[in-house]
C-alpha positions as CSV (number, residue, x, y, z in Angstrom):
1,X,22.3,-57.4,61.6
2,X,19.3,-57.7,59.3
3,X,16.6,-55.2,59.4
4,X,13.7,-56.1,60.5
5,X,11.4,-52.4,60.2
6,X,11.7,-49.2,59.1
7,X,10.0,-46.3,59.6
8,X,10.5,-43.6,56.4
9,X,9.4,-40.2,56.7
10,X,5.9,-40.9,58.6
11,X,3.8,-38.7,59.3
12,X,0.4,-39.3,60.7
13,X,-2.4,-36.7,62.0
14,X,-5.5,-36.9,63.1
15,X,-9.0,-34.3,62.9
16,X,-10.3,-32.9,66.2
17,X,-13.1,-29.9,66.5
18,X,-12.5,-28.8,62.8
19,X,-8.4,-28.9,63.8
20,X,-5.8,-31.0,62.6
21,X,-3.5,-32.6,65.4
22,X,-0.1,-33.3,63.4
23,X,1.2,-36.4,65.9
24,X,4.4,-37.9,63.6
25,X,5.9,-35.7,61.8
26,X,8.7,-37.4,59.5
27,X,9.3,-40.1,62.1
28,X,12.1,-42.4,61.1
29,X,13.3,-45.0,62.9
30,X,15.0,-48.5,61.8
31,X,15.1,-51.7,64.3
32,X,17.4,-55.0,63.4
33,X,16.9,-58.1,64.2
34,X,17.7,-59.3,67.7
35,X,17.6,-55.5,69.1
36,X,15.4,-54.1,72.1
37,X,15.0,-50.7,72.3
38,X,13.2,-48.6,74.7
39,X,10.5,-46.0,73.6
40,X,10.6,-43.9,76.2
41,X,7.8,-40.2,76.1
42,X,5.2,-38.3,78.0
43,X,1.4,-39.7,77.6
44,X,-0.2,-37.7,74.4
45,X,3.3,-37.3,72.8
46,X,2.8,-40.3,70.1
47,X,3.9,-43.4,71.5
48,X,0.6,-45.0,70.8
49,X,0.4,-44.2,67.5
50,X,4.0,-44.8,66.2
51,X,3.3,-48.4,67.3
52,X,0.4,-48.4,65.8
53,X,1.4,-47.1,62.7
54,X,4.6,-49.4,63.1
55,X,2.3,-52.7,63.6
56,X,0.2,-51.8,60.3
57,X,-3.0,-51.4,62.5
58,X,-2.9,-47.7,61.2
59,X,-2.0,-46.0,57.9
60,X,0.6,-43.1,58.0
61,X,-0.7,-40.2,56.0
62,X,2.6,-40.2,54.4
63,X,5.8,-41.8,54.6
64,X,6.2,-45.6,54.7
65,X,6.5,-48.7,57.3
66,X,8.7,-51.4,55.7
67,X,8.3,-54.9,57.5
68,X,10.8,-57.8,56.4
69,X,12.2,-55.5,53.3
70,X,8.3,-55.4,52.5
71,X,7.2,-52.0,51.7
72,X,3.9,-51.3,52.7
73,X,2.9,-47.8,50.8
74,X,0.8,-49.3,48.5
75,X,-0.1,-52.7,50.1
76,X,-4.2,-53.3,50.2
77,X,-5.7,-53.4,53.4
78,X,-5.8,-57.8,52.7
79,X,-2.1,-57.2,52.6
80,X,-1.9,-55.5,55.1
81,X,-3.4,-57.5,57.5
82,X,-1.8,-60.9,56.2
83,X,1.9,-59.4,56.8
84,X,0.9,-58.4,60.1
85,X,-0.8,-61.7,61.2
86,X,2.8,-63.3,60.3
87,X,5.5,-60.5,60.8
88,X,4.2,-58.5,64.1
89,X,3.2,-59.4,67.4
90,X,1.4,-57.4,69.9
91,X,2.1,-57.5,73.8
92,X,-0.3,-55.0,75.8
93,X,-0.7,-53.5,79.5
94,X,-3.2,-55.5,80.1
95,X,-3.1,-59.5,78.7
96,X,-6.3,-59.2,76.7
97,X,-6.4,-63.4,77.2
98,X,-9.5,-64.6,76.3
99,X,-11.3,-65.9,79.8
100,X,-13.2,-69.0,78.5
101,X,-9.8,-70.8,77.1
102,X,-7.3,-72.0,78.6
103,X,-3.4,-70.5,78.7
104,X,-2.7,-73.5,76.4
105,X,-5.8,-72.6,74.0
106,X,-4.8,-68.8,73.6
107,X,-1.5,-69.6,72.7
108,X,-3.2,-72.2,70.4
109,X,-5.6,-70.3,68.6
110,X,-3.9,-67.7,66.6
111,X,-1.6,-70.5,65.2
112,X,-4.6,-72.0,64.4
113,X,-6.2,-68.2,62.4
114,X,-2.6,-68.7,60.8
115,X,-3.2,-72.0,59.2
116,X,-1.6,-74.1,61.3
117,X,-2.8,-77.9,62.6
118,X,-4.3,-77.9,65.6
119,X,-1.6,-80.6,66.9
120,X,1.3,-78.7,65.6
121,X,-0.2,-75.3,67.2
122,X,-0.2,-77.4,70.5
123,X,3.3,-78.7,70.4
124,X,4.2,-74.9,69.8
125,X,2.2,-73.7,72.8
126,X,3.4,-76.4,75.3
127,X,7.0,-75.3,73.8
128,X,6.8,-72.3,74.7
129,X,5.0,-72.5,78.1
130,X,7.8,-74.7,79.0
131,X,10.4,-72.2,77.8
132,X,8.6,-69.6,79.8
133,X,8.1,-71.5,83.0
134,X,4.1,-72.6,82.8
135,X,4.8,-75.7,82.4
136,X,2.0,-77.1,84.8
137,X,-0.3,-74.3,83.9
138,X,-1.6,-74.6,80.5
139,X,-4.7,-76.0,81.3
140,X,-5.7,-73.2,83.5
141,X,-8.0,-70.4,82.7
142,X,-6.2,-66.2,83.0
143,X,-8.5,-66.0,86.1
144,X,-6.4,-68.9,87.6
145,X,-3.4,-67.3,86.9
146,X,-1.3,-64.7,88.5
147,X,-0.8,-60.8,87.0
148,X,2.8,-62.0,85.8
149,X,1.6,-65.5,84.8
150,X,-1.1,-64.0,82.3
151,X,1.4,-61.6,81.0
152,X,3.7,-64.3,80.4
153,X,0.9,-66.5,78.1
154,X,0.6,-63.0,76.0
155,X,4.2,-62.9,75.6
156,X,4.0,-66.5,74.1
157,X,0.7,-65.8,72.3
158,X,2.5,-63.0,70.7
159,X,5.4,-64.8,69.6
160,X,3.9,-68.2,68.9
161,X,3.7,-67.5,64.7
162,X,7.2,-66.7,65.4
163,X,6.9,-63.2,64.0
164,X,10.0,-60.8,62.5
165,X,8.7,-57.9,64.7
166,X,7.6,-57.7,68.5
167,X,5.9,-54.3,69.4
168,X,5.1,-53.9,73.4
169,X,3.1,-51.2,74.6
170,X,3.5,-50.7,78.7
171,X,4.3,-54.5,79.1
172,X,4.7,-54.3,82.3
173,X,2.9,-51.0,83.2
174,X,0.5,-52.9,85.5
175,X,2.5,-55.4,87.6
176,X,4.9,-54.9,90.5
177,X,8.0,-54.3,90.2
178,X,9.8,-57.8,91.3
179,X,7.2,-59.4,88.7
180,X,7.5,-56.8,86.2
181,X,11.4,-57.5,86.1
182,X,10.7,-61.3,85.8
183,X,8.6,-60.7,83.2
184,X,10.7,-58.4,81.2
185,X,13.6,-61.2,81.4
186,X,11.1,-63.4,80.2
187,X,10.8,-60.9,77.0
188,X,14.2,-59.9,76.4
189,X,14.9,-64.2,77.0
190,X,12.9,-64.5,74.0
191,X,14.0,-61.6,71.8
192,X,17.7,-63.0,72.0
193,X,17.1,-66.3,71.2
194,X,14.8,-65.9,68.6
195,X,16.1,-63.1,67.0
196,X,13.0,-60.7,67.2
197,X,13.4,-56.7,66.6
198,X,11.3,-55.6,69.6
199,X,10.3,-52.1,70.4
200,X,9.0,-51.5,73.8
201,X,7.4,-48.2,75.1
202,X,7.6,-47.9,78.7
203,X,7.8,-45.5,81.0
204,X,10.1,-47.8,83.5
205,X,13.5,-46.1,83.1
206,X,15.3,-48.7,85.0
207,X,13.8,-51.2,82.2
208,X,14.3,-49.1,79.6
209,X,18.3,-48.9,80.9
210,X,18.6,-52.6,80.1
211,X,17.5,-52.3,76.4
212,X,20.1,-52.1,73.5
213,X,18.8,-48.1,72.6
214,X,16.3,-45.9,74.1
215,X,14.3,-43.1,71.7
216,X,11.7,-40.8,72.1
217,X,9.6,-38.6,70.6
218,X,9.9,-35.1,70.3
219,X,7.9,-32.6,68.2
220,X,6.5,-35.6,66.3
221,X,9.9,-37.3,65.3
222,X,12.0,-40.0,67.0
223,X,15.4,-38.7,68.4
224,X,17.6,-40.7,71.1
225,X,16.7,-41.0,74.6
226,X,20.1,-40.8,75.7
């Protein structure tokens, strides 16, 4: 299998009260394409900030994230930000779907930051709201929609520049636990048919069984879970 990131030697700290808090220390950690794995850890051990580092939203003090064979070491913050709008999508606890649009219309719009024409952008979105059974409710606002429902339009917002890299942070943390399964089939539905490498920190260990690997992190490095 291709690979789709890699984590080299990162190391990322940060400055509290005149002390340094050392979070990764030489975290390595390689995903391919088409794999889920699990990131399984206690709150305040890193989880957070190895997918933030991972998704380019923070700079590791040292080390390097290489997205797509792309290292990014030396890549300007321009850079940056233009391999992540195309390689990496984001899925969250909570939807973050912007109340005034429509399902359709989130899904929609970051096509649309992309570059994309509108009416291509909406053949994508109605795609994959079909695919993800919301067929009949695109045109509805999040506050019309159910917990599971909204998380499923972030899912496809995420996805919808059809990205190398799918990072998920609690994706299911704040749902019940028949709809959080349903919505993790929706995800893992979409990371095997499109080929995604998707890392997933949860603290769901029955979800977390159903992944391809499970790591955590321990004394600032990623070891295996299992």
């Amino acid at each position: 299998m291709m690979e789709a990131l890699r984590l080299s030697g990162v190391e990322r700290r940060y400055t509290q009260g005149g002390n340094a808090l050392e979070i990764l220390r030489g975290a390595d950690l390689a995903l391919a394409s088409g794999e889920a794995v699990a990131l399984i850890a206690p709150s305040g051990a890193g989880k957070s900030t190895l997918l933030h580092v991972a998704g380019l939203l923070e700079r590791p003090d040292s080390g390097d994230v290489i997205v797509g064979g792309a290292s990014t070491r030396d890549m300007s913050d321009d850079g940056r930000t233009r391999l992540r709008r195309t390689t990496i999508g984001f899925v969250y606890q909570f939807h973050h779907l912007l109340p005034e649009f429509s399902a359709r219309e989130n899904i929609v719009l970051p096509q649309m930051i992309r570059g994309l024409e509108r009416g291509e952008a909406g053949r994508r979105a109605d795609e994959l709201l079909s695919y993800l059974g919301l067929g009949e409710r695109g045109k509805h606002r999040p506050a019309q929609l159910s917990g599971g429902e909204q998380q499923r339009v972030a899912i496809a917002r995420a996805v919808a520049n059809a990205p190398k890299v799918l990072l998920a942070d609690e994706p299911t943390g704040n749902l019940d636990p028949r709809t959080a399964g349903h919505v993790f089939d929706t995800l893992m539905q979409l990371v095997r048919a499109s080929g995604l490498a998707a890392l997933v920190a949860t603290h769901n260990l029955d979800l977390a069984a159903r992944m391809d690997r499970r790591i955590t992190l321990r004394e600032g490095r990623v070891v295996d879970a299992d």
